[in-house]
C-alpha positions as a Markdown table, in Angstrom:
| # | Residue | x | y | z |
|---|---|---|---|---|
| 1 | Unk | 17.5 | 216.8 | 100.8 |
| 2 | Unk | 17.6 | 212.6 | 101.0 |
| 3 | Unk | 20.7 | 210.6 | 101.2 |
| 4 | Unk | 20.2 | 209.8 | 97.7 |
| 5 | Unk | 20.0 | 213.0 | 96.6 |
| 6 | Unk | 23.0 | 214.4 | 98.6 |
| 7 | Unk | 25.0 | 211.4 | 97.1 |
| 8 | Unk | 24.0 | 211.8 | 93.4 |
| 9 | Unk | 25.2 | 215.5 | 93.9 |
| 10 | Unk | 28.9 | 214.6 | 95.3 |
| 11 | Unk | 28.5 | 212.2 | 92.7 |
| 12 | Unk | 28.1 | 214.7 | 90.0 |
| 13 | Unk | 30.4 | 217.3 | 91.3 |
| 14 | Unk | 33.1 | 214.0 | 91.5 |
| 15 | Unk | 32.6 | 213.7 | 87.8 |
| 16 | Unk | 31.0 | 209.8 | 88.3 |
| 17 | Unk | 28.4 | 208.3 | 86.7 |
| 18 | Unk | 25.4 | 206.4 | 88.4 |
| 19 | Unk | 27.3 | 203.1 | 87.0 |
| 20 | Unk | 30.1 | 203.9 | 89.1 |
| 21 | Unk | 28.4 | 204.8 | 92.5 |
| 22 | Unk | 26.3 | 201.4 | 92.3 |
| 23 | Unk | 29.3 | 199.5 | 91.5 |
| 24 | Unk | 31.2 | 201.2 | 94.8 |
| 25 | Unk | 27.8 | 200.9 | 96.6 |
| 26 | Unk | 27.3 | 197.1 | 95.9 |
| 27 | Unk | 31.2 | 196.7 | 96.6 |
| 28 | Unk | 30.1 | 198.6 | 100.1 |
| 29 | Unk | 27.6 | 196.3 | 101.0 |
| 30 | Unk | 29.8 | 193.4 | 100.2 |
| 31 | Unk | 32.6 | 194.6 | 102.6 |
| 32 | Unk | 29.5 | 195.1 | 105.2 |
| 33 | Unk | 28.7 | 191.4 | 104.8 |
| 34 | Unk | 31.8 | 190.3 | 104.9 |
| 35 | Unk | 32.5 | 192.4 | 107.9 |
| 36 | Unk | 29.2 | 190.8 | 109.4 |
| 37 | Unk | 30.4 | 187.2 | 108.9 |
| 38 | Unk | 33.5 | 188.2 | 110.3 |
| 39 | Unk | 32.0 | 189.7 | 113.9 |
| 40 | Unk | 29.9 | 186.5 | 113.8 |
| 41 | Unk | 32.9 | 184.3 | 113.3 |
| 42 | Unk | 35.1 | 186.5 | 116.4 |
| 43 | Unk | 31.4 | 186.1 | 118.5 |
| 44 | Unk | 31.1 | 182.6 | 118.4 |
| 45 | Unk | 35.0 | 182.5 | 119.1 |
| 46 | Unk | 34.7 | 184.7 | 122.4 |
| 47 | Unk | 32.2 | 182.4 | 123.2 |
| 48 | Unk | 34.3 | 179.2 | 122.9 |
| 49 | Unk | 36.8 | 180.9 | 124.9 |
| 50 | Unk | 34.6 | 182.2 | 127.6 |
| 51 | Unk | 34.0 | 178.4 | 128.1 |
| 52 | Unk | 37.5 | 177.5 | 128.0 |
| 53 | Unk | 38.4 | 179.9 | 130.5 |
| 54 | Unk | 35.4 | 179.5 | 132.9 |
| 55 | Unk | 36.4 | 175.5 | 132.7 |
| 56 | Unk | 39.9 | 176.9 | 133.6 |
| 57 | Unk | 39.1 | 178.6 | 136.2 |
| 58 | Unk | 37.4 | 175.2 | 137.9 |
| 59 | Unk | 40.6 | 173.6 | 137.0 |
| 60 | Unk | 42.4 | 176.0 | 139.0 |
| 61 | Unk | 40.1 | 175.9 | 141.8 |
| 62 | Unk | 40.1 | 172.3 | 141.9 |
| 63 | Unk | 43.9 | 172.5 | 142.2 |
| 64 | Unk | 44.0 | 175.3 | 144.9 |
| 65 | Unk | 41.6 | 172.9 | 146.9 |
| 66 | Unk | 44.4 | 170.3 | 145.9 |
| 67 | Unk | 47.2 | 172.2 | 147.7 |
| 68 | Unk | 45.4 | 173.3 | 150.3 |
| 69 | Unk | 44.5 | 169.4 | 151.1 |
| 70 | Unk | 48.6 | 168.7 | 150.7 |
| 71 | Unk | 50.1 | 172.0 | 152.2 |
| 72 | Unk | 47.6 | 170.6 | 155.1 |
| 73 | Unk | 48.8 | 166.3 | 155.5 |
| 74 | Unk | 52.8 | 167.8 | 155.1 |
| 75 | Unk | 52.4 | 170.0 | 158.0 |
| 76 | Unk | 50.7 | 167.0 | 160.1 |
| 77 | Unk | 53.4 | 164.5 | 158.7 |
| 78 | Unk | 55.9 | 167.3 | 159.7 |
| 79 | Unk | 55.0 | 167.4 | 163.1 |
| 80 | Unk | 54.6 | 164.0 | 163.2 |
| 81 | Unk | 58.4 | 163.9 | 162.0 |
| 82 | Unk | 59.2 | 166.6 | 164.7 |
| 83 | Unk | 57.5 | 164.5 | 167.7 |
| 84 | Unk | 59.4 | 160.8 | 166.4 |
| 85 | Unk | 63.1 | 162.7 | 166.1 |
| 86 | Unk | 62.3 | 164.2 | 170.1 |
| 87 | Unk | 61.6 | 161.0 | 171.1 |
| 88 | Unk | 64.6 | 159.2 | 169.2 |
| 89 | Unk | 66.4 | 161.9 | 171.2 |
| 90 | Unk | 65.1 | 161.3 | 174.1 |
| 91 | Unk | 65.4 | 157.6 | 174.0 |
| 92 | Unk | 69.0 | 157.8 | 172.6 |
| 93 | Unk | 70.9 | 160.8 | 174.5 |
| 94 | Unk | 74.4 | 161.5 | 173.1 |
| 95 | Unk | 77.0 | 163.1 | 175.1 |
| 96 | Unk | 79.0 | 165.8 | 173.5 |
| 97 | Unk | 82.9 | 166.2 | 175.1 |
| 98 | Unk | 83.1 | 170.1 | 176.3 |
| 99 | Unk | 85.0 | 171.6 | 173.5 |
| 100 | Unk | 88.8 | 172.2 | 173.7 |
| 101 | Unk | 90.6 | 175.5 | 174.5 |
| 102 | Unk | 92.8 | 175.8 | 171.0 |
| 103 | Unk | 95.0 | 178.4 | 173.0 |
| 104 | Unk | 96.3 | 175.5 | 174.8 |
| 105 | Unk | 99.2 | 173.7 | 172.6 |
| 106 | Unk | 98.4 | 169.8 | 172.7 |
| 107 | Unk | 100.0 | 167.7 | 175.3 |
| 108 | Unk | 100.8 | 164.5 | 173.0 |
| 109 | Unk | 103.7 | 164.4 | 171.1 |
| 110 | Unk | 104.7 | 164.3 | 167.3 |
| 111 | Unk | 105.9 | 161.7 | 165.6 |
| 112 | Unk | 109.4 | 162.5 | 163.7 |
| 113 | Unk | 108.7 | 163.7 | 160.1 |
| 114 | Unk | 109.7 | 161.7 | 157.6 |
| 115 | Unk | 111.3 | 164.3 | 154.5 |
| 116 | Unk | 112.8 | 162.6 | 152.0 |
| 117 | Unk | 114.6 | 164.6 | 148.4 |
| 118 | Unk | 112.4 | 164.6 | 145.6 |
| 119 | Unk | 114.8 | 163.2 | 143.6 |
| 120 | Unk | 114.8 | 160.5 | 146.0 |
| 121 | Unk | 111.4 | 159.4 | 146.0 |
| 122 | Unk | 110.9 | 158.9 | 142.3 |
| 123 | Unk | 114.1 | 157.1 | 141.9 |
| 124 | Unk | 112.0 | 153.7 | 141.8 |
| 125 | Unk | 109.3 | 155.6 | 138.9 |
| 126 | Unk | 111.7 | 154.8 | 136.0 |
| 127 | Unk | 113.3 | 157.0 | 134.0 |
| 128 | Unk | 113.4 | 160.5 | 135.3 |
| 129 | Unk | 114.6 | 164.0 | 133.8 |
| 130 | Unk | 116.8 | 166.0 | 135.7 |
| 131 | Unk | 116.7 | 170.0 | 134.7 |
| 132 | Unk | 119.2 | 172.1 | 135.0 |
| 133 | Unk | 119.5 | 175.3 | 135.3 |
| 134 | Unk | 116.3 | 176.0 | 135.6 |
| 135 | Unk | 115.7 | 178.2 | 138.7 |
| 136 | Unk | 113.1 | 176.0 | 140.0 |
| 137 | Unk | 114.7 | 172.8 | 139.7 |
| 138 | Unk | 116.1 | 171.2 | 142.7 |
């Protein structure tokens, strides 16, 4: 048996006519073109992006190199930073009192403390509300 005639018997035992398997044929090979176009279309797109991303990836190794070229003058700068601030230290010594034993209580003495009322030192701010009976009030 051929292709044809295996088709024209499901088509008879379907109950269609020849009409109606070239119609669904033709429709067939119009989905296969389409189809066609389509993977053509999706080809020449992986293509594009194949480009894209192989010109990416020179971007990226162009930036690498980049870093790698800063990463390598801020660790010289740095050092060269490290070796000035020694020698600023070295030209300019600072001497640092021994630090104090806070167990000891200090020798100098204290000024009196000057307490004055509340109500006392906002007698010159103007007007002023006294509360009473409040708990809280003095």
């Amino acid at each position: 048996m051929t292709v044809i005639s295996t088709v024209r018997h499901i088509a008879r035992h379907r109950g269609e006519s020849s009409l109606q398997i070239r119609t669904a044929n033709a429709r067939l090979h119009q989905q296969v073109e389409e189809l066609t176009g389509h993977l053509i279309r999706l080809a020449g797109e992986a293509d594009l992006l194949e480009t894209e991303m192989d010109e990416a990836a020179i971007d990226y190794s162009g930036a690498l190199d980049d870093l790698r070229v800063v990463r390598e003058e801020n660790a010289r700068l740095a050092a060269a930073v490290t070796a000035w601030e020694a020698r600023y230290a070295n030209d300019h010594p600072v001497s640092v009192p021994a630090p104090r034993d806070l167990r000891v209580p200090d020798e100098r003495p204290t000024e009196p403390i000057n307490v004055v009322e509340l109500r006392h030192r906002f007698q010159h701010a103007g007007r002023t509300v006294h509360v009473t009976g409040c708990p809280f009030a003095a």
